[in-house]
N, C-alpha and C positions, 0 to 999 in steps of 0.2 A: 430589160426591166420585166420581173413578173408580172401579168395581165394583173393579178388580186390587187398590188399595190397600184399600178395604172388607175383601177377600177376607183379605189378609196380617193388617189388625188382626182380625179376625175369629175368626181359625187361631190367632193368637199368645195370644191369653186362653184360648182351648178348651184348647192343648195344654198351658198352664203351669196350666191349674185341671186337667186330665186326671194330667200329673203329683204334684201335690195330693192327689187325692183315689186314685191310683195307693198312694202313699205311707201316706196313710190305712187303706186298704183292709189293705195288707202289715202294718202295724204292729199292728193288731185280729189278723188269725191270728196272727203271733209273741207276739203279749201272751197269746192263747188258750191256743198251744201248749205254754205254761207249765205251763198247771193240769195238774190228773192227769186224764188221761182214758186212753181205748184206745187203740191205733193204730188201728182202723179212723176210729174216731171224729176221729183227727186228719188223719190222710190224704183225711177228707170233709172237711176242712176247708177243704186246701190245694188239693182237687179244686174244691169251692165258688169259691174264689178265683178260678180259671182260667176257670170259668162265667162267672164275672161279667162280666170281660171278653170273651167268645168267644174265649178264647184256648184252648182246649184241644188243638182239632186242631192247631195250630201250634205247642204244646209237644211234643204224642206225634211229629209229624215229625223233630223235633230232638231227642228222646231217647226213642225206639223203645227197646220191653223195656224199660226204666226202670218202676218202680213213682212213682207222684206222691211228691216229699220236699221238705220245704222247704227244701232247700239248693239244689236245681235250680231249685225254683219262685222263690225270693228271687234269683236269679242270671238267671233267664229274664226276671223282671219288672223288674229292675233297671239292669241291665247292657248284658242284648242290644241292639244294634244294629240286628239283624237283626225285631225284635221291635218293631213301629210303636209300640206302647202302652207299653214302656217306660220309666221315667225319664229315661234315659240318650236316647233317642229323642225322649220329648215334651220335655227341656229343649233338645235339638240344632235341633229344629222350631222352639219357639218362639221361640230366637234367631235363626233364619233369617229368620223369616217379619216378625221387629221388624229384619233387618235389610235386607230389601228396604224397608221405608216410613220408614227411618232419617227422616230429613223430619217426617214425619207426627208424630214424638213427640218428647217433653220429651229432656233430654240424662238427667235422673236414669230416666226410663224405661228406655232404651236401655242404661245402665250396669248397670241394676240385671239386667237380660233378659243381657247379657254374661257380666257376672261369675258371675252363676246356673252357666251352662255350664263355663264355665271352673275354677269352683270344684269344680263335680261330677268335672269330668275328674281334678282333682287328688285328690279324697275315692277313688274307686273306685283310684287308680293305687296309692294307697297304703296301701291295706287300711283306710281308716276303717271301710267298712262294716261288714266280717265282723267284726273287731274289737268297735263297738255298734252294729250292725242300728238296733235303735230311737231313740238320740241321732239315725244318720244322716235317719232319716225323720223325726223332728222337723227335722232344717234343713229339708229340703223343703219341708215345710209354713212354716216363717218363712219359707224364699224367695218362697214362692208368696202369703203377707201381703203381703212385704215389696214385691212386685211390683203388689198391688192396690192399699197406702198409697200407694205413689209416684205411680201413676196415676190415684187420688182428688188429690192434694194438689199436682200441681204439671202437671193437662192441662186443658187447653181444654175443656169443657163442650160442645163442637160433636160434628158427626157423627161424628168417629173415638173420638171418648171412648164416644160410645153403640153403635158396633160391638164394641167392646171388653167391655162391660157385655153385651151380649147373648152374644158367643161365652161368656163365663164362665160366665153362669146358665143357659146350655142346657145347657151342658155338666156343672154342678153336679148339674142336674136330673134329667138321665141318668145320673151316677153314683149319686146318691142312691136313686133308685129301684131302679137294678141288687144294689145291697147290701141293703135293706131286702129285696128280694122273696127272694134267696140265702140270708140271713142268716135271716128268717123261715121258708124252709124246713129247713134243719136243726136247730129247736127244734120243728115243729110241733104237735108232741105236748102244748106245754104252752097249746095254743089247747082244745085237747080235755080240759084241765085231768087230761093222765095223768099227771105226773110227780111221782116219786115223792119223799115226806119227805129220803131223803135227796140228794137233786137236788138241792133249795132252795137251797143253798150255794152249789154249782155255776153254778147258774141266774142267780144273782145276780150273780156276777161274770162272766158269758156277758153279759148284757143290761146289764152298766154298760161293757163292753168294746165294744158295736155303737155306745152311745150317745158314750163318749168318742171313736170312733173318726170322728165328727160333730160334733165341741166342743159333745156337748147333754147330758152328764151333768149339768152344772152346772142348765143351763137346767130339764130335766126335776126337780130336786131343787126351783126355783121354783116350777114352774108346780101339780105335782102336791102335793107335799110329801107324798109316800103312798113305799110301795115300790115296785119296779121291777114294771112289769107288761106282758107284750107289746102287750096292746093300745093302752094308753095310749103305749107307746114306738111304735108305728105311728101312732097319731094324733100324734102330737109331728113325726113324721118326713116326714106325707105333709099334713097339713091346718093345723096351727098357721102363720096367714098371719104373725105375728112372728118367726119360726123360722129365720135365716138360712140355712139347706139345707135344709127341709122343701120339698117339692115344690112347695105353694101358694105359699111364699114365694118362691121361682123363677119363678114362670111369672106372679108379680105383676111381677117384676124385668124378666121380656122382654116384655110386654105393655107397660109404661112407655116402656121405648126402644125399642121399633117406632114408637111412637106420636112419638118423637121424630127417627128417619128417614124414615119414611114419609108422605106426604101426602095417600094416599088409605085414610079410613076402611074403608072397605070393601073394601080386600084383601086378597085368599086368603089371604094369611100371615095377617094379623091376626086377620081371620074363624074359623081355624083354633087360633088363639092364645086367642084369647078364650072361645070355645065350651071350650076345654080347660081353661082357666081356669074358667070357670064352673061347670063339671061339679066340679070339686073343692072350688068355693070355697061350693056347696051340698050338697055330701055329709057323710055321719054314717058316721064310725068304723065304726060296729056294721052298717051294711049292706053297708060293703064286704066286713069280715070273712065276713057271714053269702053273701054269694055268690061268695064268692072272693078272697082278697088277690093269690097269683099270675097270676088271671085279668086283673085289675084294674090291674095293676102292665106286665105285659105289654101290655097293650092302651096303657097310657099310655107304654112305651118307644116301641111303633108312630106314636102321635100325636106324642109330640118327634121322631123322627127325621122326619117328615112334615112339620113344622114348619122344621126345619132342611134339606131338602131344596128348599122351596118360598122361605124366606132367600135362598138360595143362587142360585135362579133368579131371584128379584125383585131384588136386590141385586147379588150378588157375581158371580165369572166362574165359569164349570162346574167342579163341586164335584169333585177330583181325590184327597181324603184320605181 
């Protein structure tokens, strides 16, 4: 396969799971910013958000003297253009980039990557959003199934299918981690078990918020069948290899399809891939807690993007995004 065309399916999965888990991300602080809390407390909130994605500096450019509000943040994260990470942005990307390898894919592919864009233009023209913030991020999330079913069910099993498969689960990967380690920081306190009686409440609906925010509410209510508890919800999120956006279950997913573009065992990527995998696929909850979750989480954003750096040069044409 040409690296150019590798490169476009490649970008095209990344940007449409980016927008996904964009969407995700936004709907957990508006569902947050429901409860009764402080305003500092909420404006960490919406501060957190912008962390996640390094968007911060590129928010305070574009609204100097502004105090963080979710009305700017849900309109920066949304809308802007101007703003690579935004929905509006990652669904414009990834119908560009499915429509440079038009070829490459199914006609329902291609339709479904269209309409995506098209629909959004019409949702934002016409006030869906502000109107229900959280309905709208629910379509995003169904487009962004709806865009994985299609290309489960009606592509080729060959190498563009498995470029496709990897942009998404590194991409997952990295979202996943970036929320867990954010999201774990602004409760920290209840790893040091300070929080207090009447938290609990609070607490409860904080940690069934990060989990649905991951479609693992449900899951966590299976596997545990206890009450919600940070550390089990970090083991759920970073090590349960069943887990469709747990980490381990990510980096199960690129390790399968390297192995299915690649021909040589023993390249850097893969080397790279596996060692990372491994590291996770033999660790215990309690010691990563006990020497740092942020340290831990960081170090493994370092290793994917490393991974997807070294993709890029073995595979695809020089990485421009």
């Amino acid at each position: 396969m040409l690296s150019r065309t590798a490169d476009h399916l490649f970008w095209m999965s990344r940007y449409t799971e980016r927008a996904e888990n964009t969407a995700r991300m936004l709907d957990v602080n508006y569902q947050t910013s429901l409860l009764p809390q402080s305003n500092a407390v909420a404006q960490a909130g919406w501060q957190g958000l912008l962390s996640i994605s390094e968007l911060k500096p590129a928010y305070e450019a574009k609204y100097p003297g502004h105090s963080i509000n979710p009305t700017d943040v849900m309109d920066f994260m949304v809308r802007d253009e101007q703003n690579p990470s935004s929905i509006i942005s990652c669904l414009q990307n990834a119908r560009e980039n499915a429509r440079a390898v038009r070829g490459s894919l199914t006609t329902e592919v291609w339709e479904t990557q269209n309409q995506t864009y098209l629909e959004v233009l019409r949702m934002l023209q016409s006030g869906d959003f502000e109107r229900e913030p959280a309905q709208f991020f629910e379509w995003v999330k169904f487009r962004s199934h709806l865009s994985r079913g299609v290309t489960q069910g009606t592509m080729l099993q060959d190498e563009a299918f498995h470029f496709l498969q990897l942009g998404t689960f590194l991409e997952r990967a990295d979202n996943t981690a970036r929320l867990v380690d954010v999201k774990f920081h602004a409760v920290q306190s209840d790893f040091m078990g300070l929080a207090e009686e009447k938290d609990q409440e609070y607490d409860f609906y904080h940690w069934s918020a990060i989990l649905r925010s991951v479609s693992g509410f449900e899951v966590y209510r299976k596997v545990y069948r206890d009450v919600i508890r940070p550390e089990r919800v970090a083991e759920l999120l970073i090590l349960r290899p069943d887990m469709p956006r747990s980490l381990l279950g990510c980096l199960n997913e690129v390790m399968r399809n390297l192995a299915m573009v690649s021909s040589d065992p023993a390249s850097e990527t893969r080397r790279r891939a596996g060692k990372l995998r491994a590291d996770l696929q033999y660790s215990q909850i309690d010691e990563i807690l006990a020497t740092g979750l942020h340290a831990f989480l960081t170090q493994f954003l370092d290793r994917v993007n490393e991974i997807g750096a070294h993709i890029s040069r073995e595979f695809l044409v020089p990485s421009t995004h």
